[in-house]
Backbone as CSV, one residue per row, in Angstrom:
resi,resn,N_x,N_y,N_z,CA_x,CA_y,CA_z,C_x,C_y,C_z
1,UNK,21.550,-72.094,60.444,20.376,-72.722,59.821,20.798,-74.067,59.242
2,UNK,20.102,-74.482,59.594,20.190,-76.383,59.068,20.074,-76.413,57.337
3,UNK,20.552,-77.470,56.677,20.338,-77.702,55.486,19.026,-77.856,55.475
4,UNK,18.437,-79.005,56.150,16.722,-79.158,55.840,15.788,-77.732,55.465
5,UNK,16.160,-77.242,56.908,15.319,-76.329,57.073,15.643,-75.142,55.895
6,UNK,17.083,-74.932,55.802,17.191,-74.129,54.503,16.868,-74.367,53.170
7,UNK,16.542,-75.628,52.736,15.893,-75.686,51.907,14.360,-76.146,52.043
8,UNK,14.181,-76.099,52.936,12.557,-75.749,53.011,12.172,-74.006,52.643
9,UNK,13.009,-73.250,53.501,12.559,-72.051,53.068,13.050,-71.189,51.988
10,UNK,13.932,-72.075,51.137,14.419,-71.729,49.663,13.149,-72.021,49.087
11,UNK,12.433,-73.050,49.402,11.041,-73.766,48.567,9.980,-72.737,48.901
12,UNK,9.478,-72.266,49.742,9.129,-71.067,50.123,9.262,-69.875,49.377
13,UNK,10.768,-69.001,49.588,10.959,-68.284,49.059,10.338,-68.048,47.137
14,UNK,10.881,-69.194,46.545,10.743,-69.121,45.366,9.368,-69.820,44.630
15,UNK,8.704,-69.884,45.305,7.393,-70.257,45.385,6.880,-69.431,45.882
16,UNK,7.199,-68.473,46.201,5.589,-67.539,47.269,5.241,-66.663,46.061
17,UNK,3.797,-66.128,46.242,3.235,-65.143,45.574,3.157,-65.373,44.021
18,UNK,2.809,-67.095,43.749,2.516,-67.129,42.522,1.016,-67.156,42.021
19,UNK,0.326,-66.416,40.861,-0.932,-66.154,40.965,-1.297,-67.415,40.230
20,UNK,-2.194,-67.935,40.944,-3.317,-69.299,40.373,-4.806,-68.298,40.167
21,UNK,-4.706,-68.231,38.739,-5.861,-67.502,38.410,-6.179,-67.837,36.958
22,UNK,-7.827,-68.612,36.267,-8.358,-68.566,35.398,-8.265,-67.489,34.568
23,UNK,-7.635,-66.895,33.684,-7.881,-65.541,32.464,-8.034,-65.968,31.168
24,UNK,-8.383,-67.250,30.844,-9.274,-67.558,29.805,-10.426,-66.920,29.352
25,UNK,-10.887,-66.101,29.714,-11.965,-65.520,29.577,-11.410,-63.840,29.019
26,UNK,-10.070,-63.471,28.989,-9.435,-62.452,28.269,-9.681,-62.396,26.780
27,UNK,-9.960,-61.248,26.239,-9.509,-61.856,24.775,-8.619,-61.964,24.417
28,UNK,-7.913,-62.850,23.258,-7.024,-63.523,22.798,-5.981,-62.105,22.323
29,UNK,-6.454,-61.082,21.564,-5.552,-59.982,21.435,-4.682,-59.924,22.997
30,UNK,-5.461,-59.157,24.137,-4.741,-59.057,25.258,-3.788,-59.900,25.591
31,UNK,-3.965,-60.645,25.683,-2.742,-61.478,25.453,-1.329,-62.078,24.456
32,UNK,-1.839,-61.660,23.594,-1.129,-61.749,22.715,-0.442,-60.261,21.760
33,UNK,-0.861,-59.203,22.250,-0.296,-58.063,21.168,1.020,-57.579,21.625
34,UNK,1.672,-57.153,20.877,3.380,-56.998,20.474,3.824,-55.725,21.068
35,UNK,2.582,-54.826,21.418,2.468,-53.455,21.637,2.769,-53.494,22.993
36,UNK,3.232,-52.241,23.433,3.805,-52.491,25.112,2.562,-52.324,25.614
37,UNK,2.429,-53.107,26.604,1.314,-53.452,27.539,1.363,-52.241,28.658
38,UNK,-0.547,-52.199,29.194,-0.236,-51.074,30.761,0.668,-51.608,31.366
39,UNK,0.696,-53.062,32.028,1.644,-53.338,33.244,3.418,-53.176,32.506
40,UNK,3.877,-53.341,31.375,4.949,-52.992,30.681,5.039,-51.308,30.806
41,UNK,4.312,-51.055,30.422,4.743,-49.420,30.227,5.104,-48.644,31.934
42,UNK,4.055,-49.498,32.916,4.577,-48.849,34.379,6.058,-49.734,34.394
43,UNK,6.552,-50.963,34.580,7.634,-51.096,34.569,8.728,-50.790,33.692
44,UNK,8.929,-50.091,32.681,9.533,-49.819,32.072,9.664,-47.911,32.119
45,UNK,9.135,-47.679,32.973,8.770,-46.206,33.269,10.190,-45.841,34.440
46,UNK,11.079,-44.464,33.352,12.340,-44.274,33.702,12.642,-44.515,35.542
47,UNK,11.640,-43.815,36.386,11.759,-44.142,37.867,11.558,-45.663,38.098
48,UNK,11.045,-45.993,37.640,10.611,-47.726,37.691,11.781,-48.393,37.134
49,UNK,12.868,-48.279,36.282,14.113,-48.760,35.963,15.127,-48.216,36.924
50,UNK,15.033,-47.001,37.862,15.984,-47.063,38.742,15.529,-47.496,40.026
51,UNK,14.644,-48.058,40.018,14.359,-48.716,41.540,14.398,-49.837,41.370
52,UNK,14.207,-50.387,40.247,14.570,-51.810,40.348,16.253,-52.588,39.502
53,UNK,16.658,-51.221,39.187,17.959,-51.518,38.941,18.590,-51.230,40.375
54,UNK,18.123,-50.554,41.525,18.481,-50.345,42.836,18.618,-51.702,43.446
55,UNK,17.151,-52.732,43.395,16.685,-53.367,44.309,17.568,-54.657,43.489
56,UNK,18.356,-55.067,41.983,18.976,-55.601,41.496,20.211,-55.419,42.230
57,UNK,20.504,-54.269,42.655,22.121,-54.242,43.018,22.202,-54.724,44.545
58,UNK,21.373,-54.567,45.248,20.963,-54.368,46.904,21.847,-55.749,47.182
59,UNK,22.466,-55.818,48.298,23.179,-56.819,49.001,22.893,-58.447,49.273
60,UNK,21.174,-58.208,49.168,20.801,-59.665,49.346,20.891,-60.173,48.043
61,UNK,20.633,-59.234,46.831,20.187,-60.404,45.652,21.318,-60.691,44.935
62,UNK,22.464,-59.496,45.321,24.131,-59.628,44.809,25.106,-60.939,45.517
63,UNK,24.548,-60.888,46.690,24.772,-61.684,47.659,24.085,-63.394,47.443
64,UNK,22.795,-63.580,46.791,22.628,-65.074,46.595,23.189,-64.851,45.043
65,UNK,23.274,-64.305,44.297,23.882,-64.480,43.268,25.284,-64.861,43.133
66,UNK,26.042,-64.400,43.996,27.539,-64.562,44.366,27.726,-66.144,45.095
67,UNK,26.464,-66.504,46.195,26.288,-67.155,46.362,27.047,-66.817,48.334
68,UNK,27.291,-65.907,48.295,27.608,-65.331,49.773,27.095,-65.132,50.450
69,UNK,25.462,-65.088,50.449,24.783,-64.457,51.162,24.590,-65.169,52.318
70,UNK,24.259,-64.458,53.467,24.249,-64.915,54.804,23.157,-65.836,55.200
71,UNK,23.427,-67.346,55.342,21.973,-67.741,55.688,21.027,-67.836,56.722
72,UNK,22.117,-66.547,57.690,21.100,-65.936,58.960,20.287,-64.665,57.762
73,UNK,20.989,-64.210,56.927,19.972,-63.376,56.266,19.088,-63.582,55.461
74,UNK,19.200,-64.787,54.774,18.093,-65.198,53.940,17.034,-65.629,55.013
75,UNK,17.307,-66.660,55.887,16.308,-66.730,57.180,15.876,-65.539,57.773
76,UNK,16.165,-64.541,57.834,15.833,-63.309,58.339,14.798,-62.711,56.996
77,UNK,15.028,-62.676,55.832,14.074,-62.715,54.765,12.997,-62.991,55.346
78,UNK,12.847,-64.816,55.106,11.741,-65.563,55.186,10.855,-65.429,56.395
79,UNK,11.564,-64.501,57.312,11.044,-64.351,58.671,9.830,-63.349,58.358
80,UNK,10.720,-62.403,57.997,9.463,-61.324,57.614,9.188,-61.156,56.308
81,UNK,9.023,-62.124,55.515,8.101,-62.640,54.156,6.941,-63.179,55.211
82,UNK,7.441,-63.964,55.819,6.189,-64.686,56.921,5.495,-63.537,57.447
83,UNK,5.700,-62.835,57.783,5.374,-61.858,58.733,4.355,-61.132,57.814
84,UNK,4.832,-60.327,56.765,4.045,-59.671,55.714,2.666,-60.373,55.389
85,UNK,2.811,-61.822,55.031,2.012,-62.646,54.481,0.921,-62.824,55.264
86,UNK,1.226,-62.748,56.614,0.215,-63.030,57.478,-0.567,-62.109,57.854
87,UNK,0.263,-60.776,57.992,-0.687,-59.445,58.054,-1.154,-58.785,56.567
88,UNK,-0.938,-59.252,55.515,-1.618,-58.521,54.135,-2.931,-59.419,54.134
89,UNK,-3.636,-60.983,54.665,-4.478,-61.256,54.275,-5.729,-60.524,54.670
90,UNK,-5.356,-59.566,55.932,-6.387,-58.760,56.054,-6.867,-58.089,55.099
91,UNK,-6.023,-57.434,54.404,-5.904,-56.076,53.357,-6.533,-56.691,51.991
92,UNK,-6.347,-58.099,51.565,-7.205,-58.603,50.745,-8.218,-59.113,50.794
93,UNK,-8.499,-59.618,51.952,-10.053,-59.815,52.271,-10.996,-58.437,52.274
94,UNK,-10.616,-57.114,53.109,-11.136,-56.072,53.394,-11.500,-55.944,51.692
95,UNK,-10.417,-55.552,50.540,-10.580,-55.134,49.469,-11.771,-56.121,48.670
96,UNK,-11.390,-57.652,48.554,-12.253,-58.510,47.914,-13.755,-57.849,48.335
97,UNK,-14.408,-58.067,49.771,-15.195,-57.316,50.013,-15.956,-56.435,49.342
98,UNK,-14.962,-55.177,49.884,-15.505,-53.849,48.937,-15.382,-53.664,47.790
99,UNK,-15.082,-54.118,46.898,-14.865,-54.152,45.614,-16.130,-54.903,44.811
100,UNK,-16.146,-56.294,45.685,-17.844,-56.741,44.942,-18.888,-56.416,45.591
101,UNK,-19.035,-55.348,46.434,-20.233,-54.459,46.474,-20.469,-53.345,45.754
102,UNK,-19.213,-53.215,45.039,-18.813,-52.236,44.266,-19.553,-52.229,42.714
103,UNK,-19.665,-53.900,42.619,-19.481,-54.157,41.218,-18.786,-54.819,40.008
104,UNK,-17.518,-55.105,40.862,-16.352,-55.476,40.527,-15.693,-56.935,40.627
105,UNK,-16.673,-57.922,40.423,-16.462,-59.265,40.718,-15.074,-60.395,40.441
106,UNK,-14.612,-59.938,39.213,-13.322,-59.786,38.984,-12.196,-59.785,40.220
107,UNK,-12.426,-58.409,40.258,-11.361,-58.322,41.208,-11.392,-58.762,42.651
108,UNK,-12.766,-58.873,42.831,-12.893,-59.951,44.235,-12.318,-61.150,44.087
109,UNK,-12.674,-61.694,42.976,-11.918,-63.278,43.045,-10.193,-63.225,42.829
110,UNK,-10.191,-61.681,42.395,-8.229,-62.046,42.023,-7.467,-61.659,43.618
111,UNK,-8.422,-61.092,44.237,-8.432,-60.854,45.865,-8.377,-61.628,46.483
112,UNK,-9.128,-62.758,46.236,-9.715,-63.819,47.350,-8.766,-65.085,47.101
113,UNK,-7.965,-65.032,45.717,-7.209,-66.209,45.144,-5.969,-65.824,46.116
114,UNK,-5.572,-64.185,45.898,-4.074,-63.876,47.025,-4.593,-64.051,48.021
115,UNK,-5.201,-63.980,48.795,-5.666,-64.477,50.143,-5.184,-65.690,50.853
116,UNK,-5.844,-66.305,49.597,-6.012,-67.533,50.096,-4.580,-68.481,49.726
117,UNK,-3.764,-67.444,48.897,-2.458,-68.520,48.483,-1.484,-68.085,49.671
118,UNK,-1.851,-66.506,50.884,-1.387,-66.379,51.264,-1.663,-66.977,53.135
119,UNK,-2.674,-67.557,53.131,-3.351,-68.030,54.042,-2.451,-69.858,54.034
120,UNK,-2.382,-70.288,52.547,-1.436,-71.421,52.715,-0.454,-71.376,52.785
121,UNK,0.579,-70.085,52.301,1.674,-70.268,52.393,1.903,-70.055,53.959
122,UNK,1.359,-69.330,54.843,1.098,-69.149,56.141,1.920,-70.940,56.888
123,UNK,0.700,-71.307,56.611,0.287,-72.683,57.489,1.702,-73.636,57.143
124,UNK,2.169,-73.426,55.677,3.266,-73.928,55.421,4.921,-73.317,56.047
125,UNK,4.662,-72.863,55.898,5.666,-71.871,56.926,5.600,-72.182,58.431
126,UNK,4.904,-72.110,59.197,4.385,-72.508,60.314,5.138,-74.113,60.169
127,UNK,4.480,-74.877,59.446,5.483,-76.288,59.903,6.303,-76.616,59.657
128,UNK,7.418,-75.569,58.589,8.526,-75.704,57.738,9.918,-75.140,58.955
129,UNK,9.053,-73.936,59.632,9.963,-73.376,60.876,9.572,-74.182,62.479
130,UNK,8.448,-75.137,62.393,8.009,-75.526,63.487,7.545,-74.824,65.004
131,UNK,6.776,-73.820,64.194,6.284,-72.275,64.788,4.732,-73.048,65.340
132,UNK,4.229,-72.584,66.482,2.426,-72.386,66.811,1.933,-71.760,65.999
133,UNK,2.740,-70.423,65.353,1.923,-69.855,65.110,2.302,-68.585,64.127
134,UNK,1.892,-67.545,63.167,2.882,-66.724,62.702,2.376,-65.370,63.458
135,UNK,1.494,-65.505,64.230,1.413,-64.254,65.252,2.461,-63.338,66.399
136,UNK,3.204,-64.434,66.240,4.182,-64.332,67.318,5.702,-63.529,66.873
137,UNK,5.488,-63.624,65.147,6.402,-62.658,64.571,6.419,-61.263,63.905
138,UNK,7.319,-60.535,64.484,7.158,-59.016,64.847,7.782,-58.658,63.385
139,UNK,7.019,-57.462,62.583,7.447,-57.200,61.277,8.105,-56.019,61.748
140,UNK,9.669,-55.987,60.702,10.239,-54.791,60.572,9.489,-53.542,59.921
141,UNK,10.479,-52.568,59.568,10.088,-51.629,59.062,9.892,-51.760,57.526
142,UNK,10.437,-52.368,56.648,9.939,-52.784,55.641,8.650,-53.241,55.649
143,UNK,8.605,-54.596,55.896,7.657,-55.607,55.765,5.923,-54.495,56.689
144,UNK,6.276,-53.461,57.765,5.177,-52.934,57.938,4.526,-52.146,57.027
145,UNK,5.930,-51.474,56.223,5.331,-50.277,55.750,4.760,-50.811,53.984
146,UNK,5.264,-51.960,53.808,4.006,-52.410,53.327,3.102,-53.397,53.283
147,UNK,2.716,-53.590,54.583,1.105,-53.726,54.735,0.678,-52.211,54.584
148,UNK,1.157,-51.243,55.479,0.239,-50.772,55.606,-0.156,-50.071,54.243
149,UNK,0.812,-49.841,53.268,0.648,-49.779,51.986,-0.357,-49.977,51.330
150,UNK,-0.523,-51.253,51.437,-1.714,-52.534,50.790,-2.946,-51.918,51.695
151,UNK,-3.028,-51.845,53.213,-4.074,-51.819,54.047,-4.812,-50.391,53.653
152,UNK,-4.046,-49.428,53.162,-4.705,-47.644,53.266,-5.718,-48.161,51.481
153,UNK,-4.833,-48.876,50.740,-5.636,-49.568,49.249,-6.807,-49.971,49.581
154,UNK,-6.466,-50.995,50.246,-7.776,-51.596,50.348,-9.412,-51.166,50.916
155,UNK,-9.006,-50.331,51.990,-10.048,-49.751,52.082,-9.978,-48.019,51.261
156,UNK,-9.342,-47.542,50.645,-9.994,-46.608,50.412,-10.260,-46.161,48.787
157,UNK,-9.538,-47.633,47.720,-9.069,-47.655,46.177,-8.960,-49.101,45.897
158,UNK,-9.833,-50.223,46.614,-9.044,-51.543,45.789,-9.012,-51.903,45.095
159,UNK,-9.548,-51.320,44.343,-9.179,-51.229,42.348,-7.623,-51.736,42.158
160,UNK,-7.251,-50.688,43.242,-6.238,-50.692,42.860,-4.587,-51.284,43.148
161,UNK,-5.064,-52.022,44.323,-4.232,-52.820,45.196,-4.132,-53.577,44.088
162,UNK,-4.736,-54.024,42.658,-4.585,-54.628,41.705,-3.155,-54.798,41.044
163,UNK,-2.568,-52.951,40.940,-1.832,-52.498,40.573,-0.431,-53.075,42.337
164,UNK,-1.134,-52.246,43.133,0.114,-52.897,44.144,0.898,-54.354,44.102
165,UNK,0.164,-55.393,43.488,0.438,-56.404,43.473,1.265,-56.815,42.375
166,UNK,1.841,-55.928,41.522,2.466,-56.153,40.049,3.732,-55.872,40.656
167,UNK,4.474,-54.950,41.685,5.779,-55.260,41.016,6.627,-56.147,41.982
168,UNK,6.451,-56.920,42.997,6.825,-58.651,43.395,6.699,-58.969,42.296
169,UNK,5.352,-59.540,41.381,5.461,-59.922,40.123,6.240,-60.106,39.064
170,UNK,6.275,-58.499,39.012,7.514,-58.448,37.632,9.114,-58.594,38.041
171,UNK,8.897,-58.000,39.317,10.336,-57.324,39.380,11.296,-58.613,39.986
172,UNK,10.763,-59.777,40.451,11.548,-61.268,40.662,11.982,-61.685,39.645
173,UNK,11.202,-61.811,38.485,11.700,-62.282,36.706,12.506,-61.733,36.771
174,UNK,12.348,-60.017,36.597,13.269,-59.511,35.981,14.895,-59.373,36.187
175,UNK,14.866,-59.445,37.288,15.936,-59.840,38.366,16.915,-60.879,38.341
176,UNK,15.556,-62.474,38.425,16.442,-63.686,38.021,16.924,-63.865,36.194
177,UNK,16.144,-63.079,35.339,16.978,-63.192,34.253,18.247,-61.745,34.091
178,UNK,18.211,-60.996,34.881,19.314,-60.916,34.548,20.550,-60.808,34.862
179,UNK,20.422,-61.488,36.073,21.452,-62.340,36.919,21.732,-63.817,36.320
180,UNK,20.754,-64.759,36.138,20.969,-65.957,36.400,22.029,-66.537,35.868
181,UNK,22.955,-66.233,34.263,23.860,-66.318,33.799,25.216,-66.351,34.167
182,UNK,25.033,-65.314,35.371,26.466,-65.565,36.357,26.670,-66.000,37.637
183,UNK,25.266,-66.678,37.492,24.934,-67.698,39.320,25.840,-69.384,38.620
184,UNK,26.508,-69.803,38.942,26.837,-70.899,39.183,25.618,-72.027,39.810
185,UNK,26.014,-73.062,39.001,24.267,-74.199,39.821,25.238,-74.290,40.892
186,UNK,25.836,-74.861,41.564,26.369,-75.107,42.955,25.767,-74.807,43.746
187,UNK,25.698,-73.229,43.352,24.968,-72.400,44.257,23.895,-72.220,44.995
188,UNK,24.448,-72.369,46.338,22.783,-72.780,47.311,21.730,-71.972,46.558
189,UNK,21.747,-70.927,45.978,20.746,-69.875,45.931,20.649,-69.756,44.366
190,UNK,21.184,-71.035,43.534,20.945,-71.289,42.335,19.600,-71.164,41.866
191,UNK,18.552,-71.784,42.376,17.145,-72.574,42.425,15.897,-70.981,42.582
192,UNK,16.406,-70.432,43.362,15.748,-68.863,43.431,16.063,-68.901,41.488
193,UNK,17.138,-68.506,41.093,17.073,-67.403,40.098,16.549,-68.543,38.793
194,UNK,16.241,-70.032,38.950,16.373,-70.960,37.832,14.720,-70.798,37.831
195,UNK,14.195,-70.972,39.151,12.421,-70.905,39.240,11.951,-69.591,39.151
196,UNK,12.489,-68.683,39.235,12.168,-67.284,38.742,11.995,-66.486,37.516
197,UNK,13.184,-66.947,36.950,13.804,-66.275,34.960,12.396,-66.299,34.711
198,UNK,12.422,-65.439,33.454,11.247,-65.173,32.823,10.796,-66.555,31.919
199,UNK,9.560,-66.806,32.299,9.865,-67.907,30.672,8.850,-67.297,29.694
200,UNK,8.841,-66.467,29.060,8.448,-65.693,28.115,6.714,-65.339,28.001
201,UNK,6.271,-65.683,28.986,4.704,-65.274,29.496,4.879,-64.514,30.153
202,UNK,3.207,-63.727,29.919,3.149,-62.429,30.985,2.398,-63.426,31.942
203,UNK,2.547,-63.065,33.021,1.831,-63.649,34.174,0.257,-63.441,34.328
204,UNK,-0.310,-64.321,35.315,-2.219,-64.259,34.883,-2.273,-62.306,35.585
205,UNK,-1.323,-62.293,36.091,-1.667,-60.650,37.041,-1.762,-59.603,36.210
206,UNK,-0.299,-59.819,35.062,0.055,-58.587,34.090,-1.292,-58.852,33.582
207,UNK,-1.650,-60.112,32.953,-2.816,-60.009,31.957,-4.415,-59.435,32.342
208,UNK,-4.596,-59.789,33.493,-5.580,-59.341,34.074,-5.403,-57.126,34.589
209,UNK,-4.594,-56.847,34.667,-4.050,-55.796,34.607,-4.143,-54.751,33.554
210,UNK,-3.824,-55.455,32.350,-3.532,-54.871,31.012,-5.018,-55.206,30.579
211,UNK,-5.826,-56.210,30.846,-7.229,-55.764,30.253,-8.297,-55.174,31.452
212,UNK,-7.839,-54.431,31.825,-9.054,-54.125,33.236,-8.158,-52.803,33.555
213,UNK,-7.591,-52.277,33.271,-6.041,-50.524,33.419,-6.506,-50.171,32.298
214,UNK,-6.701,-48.976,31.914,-6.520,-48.298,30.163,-5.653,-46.767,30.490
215,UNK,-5.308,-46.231,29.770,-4.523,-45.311,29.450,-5.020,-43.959,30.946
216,UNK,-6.395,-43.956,30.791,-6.568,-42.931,32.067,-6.308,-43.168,33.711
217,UNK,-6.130,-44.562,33.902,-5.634,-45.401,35.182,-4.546,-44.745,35.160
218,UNK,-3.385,-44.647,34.335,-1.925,-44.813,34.486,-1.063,-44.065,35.057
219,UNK,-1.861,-42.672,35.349,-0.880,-41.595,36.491,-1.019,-42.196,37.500
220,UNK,-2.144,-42.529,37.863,-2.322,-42.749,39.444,-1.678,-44.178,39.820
221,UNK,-1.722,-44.730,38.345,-1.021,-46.573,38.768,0.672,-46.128,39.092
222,UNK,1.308,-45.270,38.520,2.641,-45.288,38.301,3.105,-44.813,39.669
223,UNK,2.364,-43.877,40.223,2.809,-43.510,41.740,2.506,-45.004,42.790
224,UNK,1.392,-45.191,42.248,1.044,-46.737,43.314,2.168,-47.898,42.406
225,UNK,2.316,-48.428,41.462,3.615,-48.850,41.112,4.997,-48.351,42.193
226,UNK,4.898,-47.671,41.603,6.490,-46.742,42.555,6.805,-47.353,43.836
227,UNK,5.395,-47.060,44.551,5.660,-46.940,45.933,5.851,-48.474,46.162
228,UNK,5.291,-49.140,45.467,4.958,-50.872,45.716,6.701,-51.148,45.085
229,UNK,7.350,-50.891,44.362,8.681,-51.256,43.926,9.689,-50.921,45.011
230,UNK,9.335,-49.402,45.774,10.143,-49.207,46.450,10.104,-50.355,48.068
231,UNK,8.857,-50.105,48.297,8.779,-51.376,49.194,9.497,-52.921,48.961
232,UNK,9.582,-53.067,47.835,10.312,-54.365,47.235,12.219,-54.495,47.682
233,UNK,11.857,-53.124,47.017,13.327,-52.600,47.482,14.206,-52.625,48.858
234,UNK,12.800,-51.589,49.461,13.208,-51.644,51.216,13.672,-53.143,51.631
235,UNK,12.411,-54.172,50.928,12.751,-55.741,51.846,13.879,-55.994,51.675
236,UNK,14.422,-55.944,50.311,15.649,-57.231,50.337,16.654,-56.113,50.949
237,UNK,16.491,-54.768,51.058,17.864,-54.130,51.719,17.943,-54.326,53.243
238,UNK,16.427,-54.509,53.872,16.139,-54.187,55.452,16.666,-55.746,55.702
239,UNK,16.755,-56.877,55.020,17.662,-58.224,54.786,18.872,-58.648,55.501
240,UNK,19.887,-57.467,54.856,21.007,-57.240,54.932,21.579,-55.791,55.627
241,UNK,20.369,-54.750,56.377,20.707,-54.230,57.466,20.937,-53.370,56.777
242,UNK,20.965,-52.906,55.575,21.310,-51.476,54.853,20.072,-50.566,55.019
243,UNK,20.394,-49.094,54.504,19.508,-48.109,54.789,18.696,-48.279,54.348
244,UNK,17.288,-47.809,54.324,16.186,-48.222,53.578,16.160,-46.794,52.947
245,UNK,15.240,-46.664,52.078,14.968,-45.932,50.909,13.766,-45.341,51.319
246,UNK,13.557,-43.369,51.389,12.107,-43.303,51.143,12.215,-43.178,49.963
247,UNK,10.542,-42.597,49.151,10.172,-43.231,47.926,10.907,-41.519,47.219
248,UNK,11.152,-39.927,48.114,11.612,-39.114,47.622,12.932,-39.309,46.879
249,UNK,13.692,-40.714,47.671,14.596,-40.790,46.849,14.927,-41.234,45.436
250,UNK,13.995,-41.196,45.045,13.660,-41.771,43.351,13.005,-40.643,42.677
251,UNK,12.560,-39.614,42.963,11.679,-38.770,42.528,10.690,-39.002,42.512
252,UNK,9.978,-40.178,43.361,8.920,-40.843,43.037,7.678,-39.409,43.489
C-alpha cells in the first residue's frame, strides 16, 4: 500500500461512523447527570467488559498500537469497513421507514443521518481506492454477520438498532484512551488513537439513547449490546486472520 493511499484510508478509518446529530432539544439534566447513564450501565455490564477488553487485546488494535501492524491488514480492514457500509444502508433506510410509521420520528431522523453519513463515506472510499464502485466488494464473515445483525433489527425491532449502533461508538474511545499513552506519535497508526480518545463528552448517540432507553428497555438492550460488541470484536480479529468469536463465548 502506497503512503497516499494509506493515509487516505487512515482518514477514513478514523473518521467513519461519527454521529452528526442535533440533541439540543434533550433536557439539560440528560446530559449532564453524574449518575451512570442507560448507554454506561450496558457498557460497563461485566460481559460487556470482557468483550471489549477481548476486542482491546485482538491483534489489529495491539498491532497499530505497537505500530506493527500489517498495512495489507489495515487495508484489508478498510476493505470490509467499505463493504459493511455499503450493505448496512439498506438496514437503515428499511428501519427509518418503519419506525416513522410507527410514530417514532426521532428515530427516523437518527436513521436517516447514519444513512446518509454512510452513503458518503461510500462515495469517498470509492475515490480514495479508485474503485467504480463498492458493489464489487465481497464481505467476510464478520462484516456479514453484521449486517445481517442490523438487517433482522431493522425490520423486525428498529427501536432498537438504536441500541446496535452504541458499541462502534463507545467501544473506539474506549480503546484509544486506553492505549494511546503507549502509542508513540511516529507511529503510522498514531492519528487512529489521537482522533479517537475520549474527550470527555458523551456522544449525540449515548445521549439520544439515555433519554429515549429507561430501565425496562435494558434486558433486551444488553443482549442486543452484546451481540453488536461481539461483532466489533469479530472485525478487528477477522483483520488479522484470527478465530472469530461466537457470542456463547462470553456467556452472552
Amino acid at each position: 500500500m502506497n503512503r497516499d493511499r494509506q493515509q487516505g484510508t487512515k482518514w477514513q478509518l478514523k473518521k467513519l461512523r461519527k454521529m452528526i446529530l442535533d440533541t439540543s432539544f434533550l433536557p439539560a439534566e440528560t446530559l449532564q447527570s453524574a449518575q451512570p447513564s442507560f448507554s454506561q450501565e450496558l457498557f460497563n455490564n461485566e460481559t460487556s467488559v470482557k468483550i471489549r477488553n477481548a476486542a482491546k487485546e485482538s491483534m489489529f488494535i495491539q498491532g497499530m498500537a505497537s505500530g506493527t501492524l500489517d498495512p495489507d491488514d489495515y487495508g484489508g480492514y478498510m476493505v470490509q469497513d467499505a463493504a459493511y457500509c455499503f450493505n448496512a444502508v439498506e438496514a437503515f433506510d428499511v428501519a427509518a421507514n418503519k419506525i416513522q410509521s410507527e410514530g417514532k420520528p426521532e428515530f427516523a431522523l437518527l436513521y436517516r443521518v447514519q444513512s446518509e453519513s454512510y452513503k458518503k463515506y461510500n462515495q469517498e472510499f470509492v475515490k480514495v481506492w479508485q474503485l467504480k464502485s463498492t458493489e464489487s466488494i465481497v464481505m467476510g464473515p464478520a462484516a456479514a454477520t453484521y449486517v445481517d445483525y442490523e438487517s433482522v433489527l431493522s425490520r423486525q425491532d428498529p427501536k432498537y438498532l438504536a441500541i446496535a449502533m452504541l458499541p462502534c461508538t463507545m467501544l473506539w474511545p474506549w480503546i484509544a484512551g486506553e492505549l494511546i499513552d503507549s502509542v508513540h506519535k511516529d507511529n503510522p497508526y498514531y492519528d487512529w488513537f489521537a482522533e479517537n480518545k475520549p474527550d470527555g463528552h458523551k456522544s449525540r448517540l449515548e445521549e439520544f439513547v439515555d433519554y429515549f432507553f429507561n430501565t425496562g428497555d435494558k434486558e433486551k438492550s444488553l443482549v442486543i449490546f452484546h451481540e453488536g460488541l461481539v461483532n466489533e470484536l469479530n472485525f478487528f480479529r477477522n483483520a488479522c486472520d484470527q478465530t472469530l468469536y461466537y457470542y456463547s463465548s462470553f456467556n452472552v
